[in-house]
gemmi code that builds the backbone of each chain (N, CA, C; Angstrom):
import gemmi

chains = {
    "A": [
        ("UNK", (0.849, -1.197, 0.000), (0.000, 0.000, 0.000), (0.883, 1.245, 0.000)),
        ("UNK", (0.301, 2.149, -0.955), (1.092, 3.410, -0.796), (0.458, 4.607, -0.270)),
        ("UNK", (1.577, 5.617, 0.565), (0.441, 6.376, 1.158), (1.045, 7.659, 1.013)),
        ("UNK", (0.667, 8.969, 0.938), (1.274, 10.270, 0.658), (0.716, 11.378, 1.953)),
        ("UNK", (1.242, 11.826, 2.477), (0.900, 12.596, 3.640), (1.107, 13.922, 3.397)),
        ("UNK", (0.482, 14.893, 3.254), (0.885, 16.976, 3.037), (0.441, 17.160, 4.511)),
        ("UNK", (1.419, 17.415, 5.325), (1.079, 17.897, 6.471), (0.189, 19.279, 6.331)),
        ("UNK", (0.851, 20.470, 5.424), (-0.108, 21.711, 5.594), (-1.119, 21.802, 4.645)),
        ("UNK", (-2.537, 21.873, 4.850), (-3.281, 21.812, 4.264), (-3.308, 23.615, 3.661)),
        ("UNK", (-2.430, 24.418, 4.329), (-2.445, 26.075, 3.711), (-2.063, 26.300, 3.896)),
        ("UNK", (-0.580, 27.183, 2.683), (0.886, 27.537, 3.011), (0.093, 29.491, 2.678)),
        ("UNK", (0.655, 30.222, 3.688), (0.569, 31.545, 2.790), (2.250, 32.564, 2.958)),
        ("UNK", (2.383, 33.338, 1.718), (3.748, 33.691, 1.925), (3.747, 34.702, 1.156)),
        ("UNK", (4.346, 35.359, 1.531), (4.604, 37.085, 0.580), (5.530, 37.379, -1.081)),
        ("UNK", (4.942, 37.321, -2.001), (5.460, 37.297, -3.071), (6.753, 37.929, -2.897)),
        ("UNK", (7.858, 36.583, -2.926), (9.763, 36.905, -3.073), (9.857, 36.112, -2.297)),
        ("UNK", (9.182, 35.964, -0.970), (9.304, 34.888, -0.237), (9.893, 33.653, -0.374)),
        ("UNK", (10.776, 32.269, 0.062), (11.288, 31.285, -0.380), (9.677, 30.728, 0.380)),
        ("UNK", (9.627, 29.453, -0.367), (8.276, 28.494, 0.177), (9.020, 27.004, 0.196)),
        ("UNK", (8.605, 26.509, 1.116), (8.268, 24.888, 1.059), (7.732, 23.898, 1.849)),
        ("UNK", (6.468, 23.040, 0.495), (5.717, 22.381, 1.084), (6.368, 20.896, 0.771)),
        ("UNK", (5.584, 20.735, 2.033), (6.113, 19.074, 2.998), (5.369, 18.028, 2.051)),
        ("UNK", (6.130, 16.964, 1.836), (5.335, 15.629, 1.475), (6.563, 14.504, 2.593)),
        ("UNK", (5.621, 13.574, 2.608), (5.888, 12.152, 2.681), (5.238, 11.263, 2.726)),
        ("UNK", (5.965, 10.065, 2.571), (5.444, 9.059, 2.065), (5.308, 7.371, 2.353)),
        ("UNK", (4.962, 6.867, 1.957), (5.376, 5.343, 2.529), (4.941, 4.337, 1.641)),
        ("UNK", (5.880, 3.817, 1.311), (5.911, 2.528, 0.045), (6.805, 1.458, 0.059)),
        ("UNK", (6.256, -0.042, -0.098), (7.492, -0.823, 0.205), (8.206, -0.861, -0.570)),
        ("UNK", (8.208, -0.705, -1.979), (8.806, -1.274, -2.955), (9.394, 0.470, -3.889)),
        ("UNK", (10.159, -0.186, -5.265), (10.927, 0.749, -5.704), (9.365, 1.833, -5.940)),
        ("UNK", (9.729, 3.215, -6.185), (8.929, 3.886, -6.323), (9.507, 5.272, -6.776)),
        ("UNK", (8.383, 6.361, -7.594), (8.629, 7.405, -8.401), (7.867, 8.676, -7.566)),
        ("UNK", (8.405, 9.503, -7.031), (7.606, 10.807, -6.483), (7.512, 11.818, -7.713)),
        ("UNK", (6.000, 12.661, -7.608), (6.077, 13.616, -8.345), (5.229, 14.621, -7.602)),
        ("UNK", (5.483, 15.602, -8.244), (4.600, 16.882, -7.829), (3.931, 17.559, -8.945)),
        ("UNK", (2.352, 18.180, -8.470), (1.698, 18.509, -9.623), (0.813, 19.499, -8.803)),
        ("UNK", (0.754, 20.753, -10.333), (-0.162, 21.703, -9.552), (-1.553, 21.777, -10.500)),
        ("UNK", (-2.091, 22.696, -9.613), (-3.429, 22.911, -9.948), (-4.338, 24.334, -9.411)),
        ("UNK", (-4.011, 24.888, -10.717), (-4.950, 26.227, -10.129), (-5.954, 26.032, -10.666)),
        ("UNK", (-6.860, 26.808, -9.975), (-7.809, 27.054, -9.502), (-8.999, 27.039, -11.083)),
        ("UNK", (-10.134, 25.823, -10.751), (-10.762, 25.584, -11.639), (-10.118, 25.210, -13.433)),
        ("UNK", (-8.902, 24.665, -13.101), (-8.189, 23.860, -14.387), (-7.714, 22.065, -13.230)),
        ("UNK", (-7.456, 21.317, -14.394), (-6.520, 20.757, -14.039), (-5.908, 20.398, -13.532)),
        ("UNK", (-5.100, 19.276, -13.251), (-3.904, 19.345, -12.703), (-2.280, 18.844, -13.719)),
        ("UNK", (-1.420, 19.743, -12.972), (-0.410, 19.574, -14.340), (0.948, 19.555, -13.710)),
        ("UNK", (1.792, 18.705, -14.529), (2.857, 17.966, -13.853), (3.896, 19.322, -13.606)),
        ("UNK", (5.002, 19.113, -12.577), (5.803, 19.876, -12.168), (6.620, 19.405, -12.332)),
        ("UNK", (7.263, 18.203, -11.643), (8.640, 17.315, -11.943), (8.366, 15.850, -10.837)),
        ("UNK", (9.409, 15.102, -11.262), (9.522, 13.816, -11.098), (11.143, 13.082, -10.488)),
        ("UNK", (10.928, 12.630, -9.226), (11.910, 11.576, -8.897), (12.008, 10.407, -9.153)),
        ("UNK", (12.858, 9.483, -10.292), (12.892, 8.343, -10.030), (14.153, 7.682, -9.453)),
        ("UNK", (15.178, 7.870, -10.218), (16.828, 7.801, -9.400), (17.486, 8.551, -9.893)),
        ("UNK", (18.652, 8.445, -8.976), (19.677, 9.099, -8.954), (19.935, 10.491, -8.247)),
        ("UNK", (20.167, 11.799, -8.948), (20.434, 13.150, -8.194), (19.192, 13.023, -7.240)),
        ("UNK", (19.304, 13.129, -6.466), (17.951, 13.469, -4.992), (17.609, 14.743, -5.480)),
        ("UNK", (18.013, 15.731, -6.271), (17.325, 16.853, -6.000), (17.190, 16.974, -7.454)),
        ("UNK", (16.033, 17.463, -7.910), (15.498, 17.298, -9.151), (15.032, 18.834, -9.627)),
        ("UNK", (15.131, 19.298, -10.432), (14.139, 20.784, -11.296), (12.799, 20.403, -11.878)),
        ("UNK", (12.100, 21.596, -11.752), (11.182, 21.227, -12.495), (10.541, 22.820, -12.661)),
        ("UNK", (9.474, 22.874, -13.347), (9.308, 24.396, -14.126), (9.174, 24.826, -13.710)),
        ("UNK", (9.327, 26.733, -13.873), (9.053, 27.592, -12.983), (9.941, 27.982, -11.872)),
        ("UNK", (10.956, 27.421, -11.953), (11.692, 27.449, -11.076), (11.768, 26.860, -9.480)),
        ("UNK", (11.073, 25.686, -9.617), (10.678, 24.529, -8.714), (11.411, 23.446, -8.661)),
        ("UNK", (11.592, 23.231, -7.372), (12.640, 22.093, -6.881), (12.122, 21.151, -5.886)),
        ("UNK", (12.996, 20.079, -5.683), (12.123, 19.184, -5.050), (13.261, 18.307, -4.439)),
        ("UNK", (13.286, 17.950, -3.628), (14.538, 16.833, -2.804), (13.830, 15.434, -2.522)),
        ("UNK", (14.606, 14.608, -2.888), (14.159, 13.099, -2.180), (14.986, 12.665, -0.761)),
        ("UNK", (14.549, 11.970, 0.028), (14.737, 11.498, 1.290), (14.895, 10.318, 1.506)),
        ("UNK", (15.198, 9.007, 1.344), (14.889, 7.964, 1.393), (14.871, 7.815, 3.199)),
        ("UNK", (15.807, 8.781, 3.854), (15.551, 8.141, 5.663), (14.539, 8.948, 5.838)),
        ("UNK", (14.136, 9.727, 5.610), (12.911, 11.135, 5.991), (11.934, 10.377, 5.127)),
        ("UNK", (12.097, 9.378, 4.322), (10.382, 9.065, 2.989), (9.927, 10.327, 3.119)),
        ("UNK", (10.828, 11.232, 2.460), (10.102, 12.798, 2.037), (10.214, 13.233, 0.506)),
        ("UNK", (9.534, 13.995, -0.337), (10.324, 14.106, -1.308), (9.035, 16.028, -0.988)),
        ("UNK", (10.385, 16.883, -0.439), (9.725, 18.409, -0.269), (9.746, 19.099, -1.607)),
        ("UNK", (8.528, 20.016, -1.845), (9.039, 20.681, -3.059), (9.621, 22.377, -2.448)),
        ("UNK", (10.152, 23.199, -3.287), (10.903, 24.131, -2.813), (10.885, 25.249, -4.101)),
        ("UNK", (10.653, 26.602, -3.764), (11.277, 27.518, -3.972), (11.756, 28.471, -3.715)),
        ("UNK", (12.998, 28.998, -4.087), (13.449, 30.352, -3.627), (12.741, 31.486, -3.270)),
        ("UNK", (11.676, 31.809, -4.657), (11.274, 32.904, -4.893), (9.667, 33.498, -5.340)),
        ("UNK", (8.842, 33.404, -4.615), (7.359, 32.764, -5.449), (7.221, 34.345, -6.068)),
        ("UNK", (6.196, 33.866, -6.929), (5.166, 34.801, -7.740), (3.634, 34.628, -7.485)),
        ("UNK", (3.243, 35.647, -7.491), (1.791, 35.782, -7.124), (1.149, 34.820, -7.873)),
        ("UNK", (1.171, 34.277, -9.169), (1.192, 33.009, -10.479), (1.693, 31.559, -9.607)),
        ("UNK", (1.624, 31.772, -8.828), (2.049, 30.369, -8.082), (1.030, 29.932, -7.103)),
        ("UNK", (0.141, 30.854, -6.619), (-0.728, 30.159, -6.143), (-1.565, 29.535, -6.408)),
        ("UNK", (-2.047, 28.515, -5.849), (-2.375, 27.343, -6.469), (-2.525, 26.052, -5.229)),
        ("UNK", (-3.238, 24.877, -5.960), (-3.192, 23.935, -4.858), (-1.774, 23.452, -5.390)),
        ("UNK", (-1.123, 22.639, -4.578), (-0.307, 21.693, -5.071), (-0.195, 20.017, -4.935)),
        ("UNK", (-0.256, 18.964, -5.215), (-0.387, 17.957, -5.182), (1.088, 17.032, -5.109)),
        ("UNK", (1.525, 15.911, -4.005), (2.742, 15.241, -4.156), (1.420, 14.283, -4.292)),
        ("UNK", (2.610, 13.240, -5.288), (1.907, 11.818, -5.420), (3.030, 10.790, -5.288)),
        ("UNK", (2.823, 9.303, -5.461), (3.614, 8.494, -5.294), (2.715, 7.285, -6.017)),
        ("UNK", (4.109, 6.794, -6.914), (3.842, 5.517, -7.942), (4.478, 4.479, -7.682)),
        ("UNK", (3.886, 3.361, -7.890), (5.278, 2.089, -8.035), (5.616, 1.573, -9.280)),
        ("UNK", (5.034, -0.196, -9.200), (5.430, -0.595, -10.806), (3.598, -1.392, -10.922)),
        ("UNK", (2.731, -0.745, -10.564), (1.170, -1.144, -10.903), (0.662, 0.038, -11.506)),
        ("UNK", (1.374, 0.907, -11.986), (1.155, 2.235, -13.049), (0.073, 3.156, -11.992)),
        ("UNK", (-0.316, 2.855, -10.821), (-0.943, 3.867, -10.189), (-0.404, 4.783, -9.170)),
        ("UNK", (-0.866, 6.240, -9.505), (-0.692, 6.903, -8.862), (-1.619, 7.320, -7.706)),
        ("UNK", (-0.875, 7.524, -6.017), (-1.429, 8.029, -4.797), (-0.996, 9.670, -4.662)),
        ("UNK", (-2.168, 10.443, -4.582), (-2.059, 11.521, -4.124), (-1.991, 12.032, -3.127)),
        ("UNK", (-1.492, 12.999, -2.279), (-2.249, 13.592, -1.048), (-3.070, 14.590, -1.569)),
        ("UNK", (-3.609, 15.056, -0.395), (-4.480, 15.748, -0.363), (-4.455, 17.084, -0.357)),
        ("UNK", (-3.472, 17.736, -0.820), (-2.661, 18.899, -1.328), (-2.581, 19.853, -0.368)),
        ("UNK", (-1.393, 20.885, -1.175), (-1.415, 21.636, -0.175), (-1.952, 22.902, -0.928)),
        ("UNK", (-2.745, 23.764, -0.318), (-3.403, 25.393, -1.193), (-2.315, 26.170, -0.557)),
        ("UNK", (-1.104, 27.275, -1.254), (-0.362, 27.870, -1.710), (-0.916, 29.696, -1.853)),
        ("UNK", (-1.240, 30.274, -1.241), (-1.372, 31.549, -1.123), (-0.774, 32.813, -1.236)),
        ("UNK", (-0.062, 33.323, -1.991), (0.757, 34.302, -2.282), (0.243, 36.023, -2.479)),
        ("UNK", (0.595, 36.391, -1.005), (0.423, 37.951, -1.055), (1.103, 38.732, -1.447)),
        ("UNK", (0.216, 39.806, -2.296), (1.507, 40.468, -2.813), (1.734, 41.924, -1.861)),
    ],
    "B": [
        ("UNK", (1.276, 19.303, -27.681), (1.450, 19.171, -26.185), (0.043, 18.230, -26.221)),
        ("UNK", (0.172, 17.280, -25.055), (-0.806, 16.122, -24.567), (-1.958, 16.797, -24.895)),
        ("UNK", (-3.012, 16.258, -25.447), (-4.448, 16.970, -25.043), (-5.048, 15.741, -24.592)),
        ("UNK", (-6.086, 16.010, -23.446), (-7.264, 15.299, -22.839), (-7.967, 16.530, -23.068)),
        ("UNK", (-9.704, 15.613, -23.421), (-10.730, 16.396, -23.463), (-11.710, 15.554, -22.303)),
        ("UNK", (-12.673, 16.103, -22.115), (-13.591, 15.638, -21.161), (-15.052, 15.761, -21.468)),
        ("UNK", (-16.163, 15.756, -21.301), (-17.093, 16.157, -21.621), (-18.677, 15.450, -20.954)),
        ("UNK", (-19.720, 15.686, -20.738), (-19.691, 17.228, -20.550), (-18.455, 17.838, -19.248)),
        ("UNK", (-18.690, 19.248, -19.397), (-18.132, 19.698, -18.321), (-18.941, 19.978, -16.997)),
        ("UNK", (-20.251, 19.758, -17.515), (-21.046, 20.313, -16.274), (-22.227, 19.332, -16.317)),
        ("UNK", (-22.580, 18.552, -15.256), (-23.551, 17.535, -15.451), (-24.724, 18.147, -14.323)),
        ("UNK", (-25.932, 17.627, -14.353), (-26.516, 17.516, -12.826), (-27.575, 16.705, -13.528)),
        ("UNK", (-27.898, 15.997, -12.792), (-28.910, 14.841, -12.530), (-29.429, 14.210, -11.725)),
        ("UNK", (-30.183, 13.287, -11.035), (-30.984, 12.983, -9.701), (-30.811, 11.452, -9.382)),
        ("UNK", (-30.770, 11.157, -7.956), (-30.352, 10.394, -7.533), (-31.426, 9.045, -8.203)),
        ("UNK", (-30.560, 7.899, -8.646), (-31.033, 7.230, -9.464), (-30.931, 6.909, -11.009)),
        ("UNK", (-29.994, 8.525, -11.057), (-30.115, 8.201, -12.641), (-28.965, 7.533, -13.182)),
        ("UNK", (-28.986, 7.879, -14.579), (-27.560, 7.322, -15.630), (-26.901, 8.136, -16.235)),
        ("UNK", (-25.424, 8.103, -15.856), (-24.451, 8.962, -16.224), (-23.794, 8.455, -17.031)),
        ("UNK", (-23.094, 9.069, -18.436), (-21.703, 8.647, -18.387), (-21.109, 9.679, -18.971)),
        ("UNK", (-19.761, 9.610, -18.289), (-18.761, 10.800, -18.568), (-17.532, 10.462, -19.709)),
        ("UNK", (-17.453, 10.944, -20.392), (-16.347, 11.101, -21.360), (-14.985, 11.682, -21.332)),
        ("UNK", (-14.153, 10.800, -22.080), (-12.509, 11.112, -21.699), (-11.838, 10.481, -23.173)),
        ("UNK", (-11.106, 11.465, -23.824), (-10.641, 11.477, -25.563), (-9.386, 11.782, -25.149)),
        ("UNK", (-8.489, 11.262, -24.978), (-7.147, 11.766, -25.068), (-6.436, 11.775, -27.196)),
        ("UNK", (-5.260, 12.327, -27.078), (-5.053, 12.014, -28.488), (-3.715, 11.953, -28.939)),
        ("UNK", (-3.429, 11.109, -27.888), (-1.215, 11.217, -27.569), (-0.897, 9.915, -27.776)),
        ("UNK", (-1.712, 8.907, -28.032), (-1.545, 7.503, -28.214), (-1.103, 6.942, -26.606)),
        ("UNK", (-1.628, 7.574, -25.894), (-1.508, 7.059, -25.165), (-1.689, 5.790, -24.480)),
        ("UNK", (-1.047, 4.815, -23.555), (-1.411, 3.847, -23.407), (-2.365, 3.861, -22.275)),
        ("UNK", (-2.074, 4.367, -20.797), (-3.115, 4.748, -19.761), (-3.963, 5.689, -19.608)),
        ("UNK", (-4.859, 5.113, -19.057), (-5.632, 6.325, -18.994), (-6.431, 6.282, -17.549)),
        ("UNK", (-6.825, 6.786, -17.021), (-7.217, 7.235, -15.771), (-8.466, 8.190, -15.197)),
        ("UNK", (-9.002, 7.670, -14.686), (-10.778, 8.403, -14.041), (-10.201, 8.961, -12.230)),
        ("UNK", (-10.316, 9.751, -12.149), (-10.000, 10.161, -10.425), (-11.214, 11.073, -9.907)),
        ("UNK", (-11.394, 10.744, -8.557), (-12.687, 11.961, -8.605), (-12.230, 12.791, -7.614)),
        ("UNK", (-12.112, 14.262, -7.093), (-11.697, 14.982, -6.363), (-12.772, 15.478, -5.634)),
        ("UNK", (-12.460, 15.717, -4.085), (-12.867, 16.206, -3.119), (-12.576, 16.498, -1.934)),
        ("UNK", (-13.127, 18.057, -1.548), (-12.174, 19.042, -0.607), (-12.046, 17.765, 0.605)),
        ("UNK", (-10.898, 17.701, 1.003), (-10.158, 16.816, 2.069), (-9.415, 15.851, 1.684)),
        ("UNK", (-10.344, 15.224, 0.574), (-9.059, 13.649, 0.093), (-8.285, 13.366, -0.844)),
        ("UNK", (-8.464, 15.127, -1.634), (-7.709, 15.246, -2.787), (-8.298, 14.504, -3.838)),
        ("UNK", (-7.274, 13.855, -4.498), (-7.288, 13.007, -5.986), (-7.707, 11.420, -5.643)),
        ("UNK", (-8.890, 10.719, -5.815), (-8.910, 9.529, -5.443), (-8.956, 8.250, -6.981)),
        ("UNK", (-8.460, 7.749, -7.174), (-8.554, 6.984, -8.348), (-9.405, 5.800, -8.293)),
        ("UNK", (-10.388, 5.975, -9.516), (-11.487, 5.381, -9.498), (-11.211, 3.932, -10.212)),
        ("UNK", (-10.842, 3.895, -11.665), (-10.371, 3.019, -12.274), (-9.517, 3.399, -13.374)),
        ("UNK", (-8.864, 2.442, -13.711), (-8.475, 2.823, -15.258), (-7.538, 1.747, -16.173)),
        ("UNK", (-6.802, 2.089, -17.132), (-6.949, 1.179, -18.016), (-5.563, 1.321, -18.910)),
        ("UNK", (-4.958, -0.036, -19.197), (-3.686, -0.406, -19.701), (-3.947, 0.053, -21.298)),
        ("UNK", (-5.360, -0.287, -21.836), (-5.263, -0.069, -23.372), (-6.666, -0.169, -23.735)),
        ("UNK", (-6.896, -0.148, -24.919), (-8.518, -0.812, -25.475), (-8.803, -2.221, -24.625)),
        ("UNK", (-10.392, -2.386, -24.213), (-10.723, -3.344, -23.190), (-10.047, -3.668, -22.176)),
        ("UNK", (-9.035, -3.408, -21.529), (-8.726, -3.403, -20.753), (-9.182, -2.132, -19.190)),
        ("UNK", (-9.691, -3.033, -18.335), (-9.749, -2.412, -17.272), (-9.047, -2.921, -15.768)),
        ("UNK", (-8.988, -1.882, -14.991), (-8.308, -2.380, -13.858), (-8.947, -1.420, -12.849)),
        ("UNK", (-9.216, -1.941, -12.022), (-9.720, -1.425, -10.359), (-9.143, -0.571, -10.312)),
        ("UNK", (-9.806, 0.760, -9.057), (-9.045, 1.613, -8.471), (-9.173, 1.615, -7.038)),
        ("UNK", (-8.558, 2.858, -6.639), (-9.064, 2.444, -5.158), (-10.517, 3.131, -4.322)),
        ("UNK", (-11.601, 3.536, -4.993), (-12.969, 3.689, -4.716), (-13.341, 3.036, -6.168)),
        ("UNK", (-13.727, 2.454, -6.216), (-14.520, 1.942, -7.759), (-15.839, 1.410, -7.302)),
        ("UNK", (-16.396, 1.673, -5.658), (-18.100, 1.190, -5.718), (-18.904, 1.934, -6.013)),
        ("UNK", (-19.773, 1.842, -7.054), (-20.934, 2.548, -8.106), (-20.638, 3.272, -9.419)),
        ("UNK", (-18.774, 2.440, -9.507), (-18.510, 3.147, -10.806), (-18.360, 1.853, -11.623)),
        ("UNK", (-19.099, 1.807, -12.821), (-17.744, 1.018, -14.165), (-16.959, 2.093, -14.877)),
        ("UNK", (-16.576, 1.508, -15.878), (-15.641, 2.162, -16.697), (-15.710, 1.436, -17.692)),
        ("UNK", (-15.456, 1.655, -19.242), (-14.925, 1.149, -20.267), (-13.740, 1.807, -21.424)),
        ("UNK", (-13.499, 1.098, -21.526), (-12.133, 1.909, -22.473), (-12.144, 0.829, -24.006)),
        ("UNK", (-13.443, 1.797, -24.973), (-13.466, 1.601, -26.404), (-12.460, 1.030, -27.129)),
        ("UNK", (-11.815, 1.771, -26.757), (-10.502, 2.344, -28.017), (-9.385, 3.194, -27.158)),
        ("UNK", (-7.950, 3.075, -27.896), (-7.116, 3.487, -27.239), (-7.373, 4.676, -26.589)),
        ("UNK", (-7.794, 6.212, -27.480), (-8.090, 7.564, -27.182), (-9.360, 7.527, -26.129)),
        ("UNK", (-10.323, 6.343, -25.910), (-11.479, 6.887, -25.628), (-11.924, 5.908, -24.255)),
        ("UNK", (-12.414, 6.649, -22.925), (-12.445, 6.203, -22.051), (-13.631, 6.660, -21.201)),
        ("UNK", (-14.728, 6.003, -21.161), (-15.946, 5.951, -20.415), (-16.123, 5.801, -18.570)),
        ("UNK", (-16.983, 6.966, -18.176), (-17.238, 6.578, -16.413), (-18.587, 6.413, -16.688)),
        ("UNK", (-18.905, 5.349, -15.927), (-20.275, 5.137, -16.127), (-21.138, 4.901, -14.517)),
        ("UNK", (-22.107, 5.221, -14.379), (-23.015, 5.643, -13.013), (-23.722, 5.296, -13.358)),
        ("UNK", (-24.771, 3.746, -13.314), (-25.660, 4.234, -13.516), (-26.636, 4.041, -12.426)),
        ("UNK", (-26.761, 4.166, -11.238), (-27.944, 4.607, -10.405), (-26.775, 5.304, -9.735)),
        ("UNK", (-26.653, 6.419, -9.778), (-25.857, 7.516, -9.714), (-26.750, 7.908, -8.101)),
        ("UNK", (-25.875, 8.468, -7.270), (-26.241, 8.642, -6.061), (-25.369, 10.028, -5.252)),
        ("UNK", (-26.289, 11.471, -4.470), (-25.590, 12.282, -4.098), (-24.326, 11.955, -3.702)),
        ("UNK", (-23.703, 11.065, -3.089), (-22.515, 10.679, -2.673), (-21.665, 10.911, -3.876)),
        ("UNK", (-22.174, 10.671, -5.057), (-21.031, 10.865, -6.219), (-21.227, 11.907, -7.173)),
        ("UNK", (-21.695, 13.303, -6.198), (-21.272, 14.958, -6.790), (-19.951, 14.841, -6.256)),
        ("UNK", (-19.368, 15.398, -7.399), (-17.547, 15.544, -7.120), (-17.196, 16.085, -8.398)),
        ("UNK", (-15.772, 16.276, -8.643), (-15.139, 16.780, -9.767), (-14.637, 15.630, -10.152)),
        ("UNK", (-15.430, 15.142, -11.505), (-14.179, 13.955, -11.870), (-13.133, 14.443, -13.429)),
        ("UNK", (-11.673, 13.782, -12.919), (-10.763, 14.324, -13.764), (-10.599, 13.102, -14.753)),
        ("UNK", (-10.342, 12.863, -15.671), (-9.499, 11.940, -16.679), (-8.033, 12.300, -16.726)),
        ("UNK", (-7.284, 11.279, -16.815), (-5.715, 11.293, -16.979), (-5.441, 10.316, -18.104)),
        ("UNK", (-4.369, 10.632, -18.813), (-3.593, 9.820, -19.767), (-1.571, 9.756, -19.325)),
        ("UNK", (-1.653, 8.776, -19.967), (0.216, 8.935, -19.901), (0.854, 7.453, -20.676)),
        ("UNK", (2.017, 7.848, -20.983), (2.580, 6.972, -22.294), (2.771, 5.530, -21.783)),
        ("UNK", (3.991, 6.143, -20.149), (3.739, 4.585, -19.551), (3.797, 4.710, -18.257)),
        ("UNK", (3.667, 3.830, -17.587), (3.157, 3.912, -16.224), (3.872, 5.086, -15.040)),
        ("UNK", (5.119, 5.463, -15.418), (5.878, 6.149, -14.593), (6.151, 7.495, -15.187)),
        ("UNK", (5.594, 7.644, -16.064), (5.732, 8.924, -16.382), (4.211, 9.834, -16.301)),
        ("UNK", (4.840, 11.458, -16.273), (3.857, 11.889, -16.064), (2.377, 11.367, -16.482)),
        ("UNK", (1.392, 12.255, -16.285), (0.088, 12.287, -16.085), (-0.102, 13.263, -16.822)),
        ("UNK", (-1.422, 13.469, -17.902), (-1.838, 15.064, -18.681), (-3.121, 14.538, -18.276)),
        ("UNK", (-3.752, 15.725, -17.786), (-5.209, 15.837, -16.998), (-5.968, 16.335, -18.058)),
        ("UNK", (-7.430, 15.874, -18.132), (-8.165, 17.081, -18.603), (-8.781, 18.182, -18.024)),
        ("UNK", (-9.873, 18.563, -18.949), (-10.138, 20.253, -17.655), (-11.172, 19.693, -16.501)),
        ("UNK", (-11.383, 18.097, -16.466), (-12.570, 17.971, -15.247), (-14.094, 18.411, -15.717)),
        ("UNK", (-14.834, 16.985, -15.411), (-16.359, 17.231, -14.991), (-16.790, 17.590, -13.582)),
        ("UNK", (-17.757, 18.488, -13.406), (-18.337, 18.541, -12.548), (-19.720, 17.674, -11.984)),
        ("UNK", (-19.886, 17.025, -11.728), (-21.217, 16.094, -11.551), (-21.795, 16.585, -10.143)),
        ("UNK", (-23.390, 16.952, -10.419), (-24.082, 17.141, -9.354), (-25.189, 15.886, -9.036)),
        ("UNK", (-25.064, 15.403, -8.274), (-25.838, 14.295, -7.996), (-27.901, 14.978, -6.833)),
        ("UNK", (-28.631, 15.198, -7.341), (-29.663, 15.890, -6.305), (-30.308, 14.938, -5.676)),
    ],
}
model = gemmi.Model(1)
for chain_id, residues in chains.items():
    chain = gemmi.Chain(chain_id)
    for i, (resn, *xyz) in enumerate(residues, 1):
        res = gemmi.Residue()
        res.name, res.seqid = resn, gemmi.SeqId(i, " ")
        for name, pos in zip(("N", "CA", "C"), xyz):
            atom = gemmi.Atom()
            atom.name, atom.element = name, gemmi.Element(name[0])
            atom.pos, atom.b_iso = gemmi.Position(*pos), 0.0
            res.add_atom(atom)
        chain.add_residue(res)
    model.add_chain(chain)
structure = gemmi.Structure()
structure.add_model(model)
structure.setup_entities()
């Protein structure tokens, strides 16, 4: 069973601000973290992806993300937000049964 | 870039009735994916599917089927549809199991 945990259900932070929201996770077997956002009345749309190697991964916008294997964390991160960043955000977690577990996101608030 | 379509976008109908929701991807994709969203549990995956006729369980799939026509084309089907299942449901596609996800824009289903 796989399971994805967002501790904050509502990040808020002042546009320039650095942000980062929490994931973890729990899976027995090999497995792929990703992060995906979703504003408001669209979609949801991919950000970036861990499968191996560098622990710390890019992804658009200037979004980053670290893997943990002793923490089962994989946080996403940025330096610098834009008011364009708020949004929910979604960590998920895959194995090798092609399904993906979501949490239950985190909503991302940016004052300007 | 990936397209998923969805359709309708906006349903409402009464407890008892027959639904079915539509999902056209057009990336050749091989998976495809039904999730239904709601404030607290996030993204929950309903069912979905390796290819044409092929289906596979998700993890809520009671009062849903599903069918998957044809590679592009992927059916949710309700049919004694019940308030419990007003929610936003999304369709997903992706090439292979570990790689991203392209969403469409989401149905809304009102169940009265």
């Amino acid at each position: 069973t796989q399971t994805v945990s967002q501790s904050d259900a509502h990040v808020t932070v002042f546009e320039g601000d650095s942000v980062e929201l929490r994931c973890n996770y729990s899976y027995g077997g090999s497995i792929y973290l990703s992060w995906y956002i979703q504003h408001h009345g669209h979609g949801l749309q991919f950000l970036l992806k861990y499968y191996s190697g560098n622990p710390v991964v890019q992804g658009v916008n200037g979004f980053e993300a670290e893997f943990s294997k002793s923490d089962s964390s994989f946080h996403l991160r940025k330096a610098s937000v834009h008011w364009s960043d708020s949004a929910v955000y979604f960590c998920a977690v895959g194995g090798s049964n092609a399904k993906l577990t979501f949490g239950k996101g985190t909503k991302l608030s940016v004052k300007s | 870039e990936a397209a998923v379509t969805q359709s309708p976008r906006n349903k409402v109908t009464v407890t008892g009735g027959n639904v079915t929701l539509s999902c056209r991807q057009t990336n050749s994709h091989n998976y495809m994916y039904w999730y239904r969203q709601d404030t607290g549990h996030g993204l929950r995956l309903i069912h979905y599917s390796y290819g044409a006729g092929n289906l596979q369980i998700g993890d809520v799939p009671d009062g849903y089927k599903a069918t998957r026509t044809t590679q592009e084309d992927f059916f949710l089907l309700l049919e004694l549809a019940s308030p419990s299942q007003t929610s936003l449901y999304f369709c997903a596609s992706t090439g292979t199991g570990n790689a991203e996800q392209f969403f469409g824009p989401g149905t809304r289903l009102t169940v009265l």
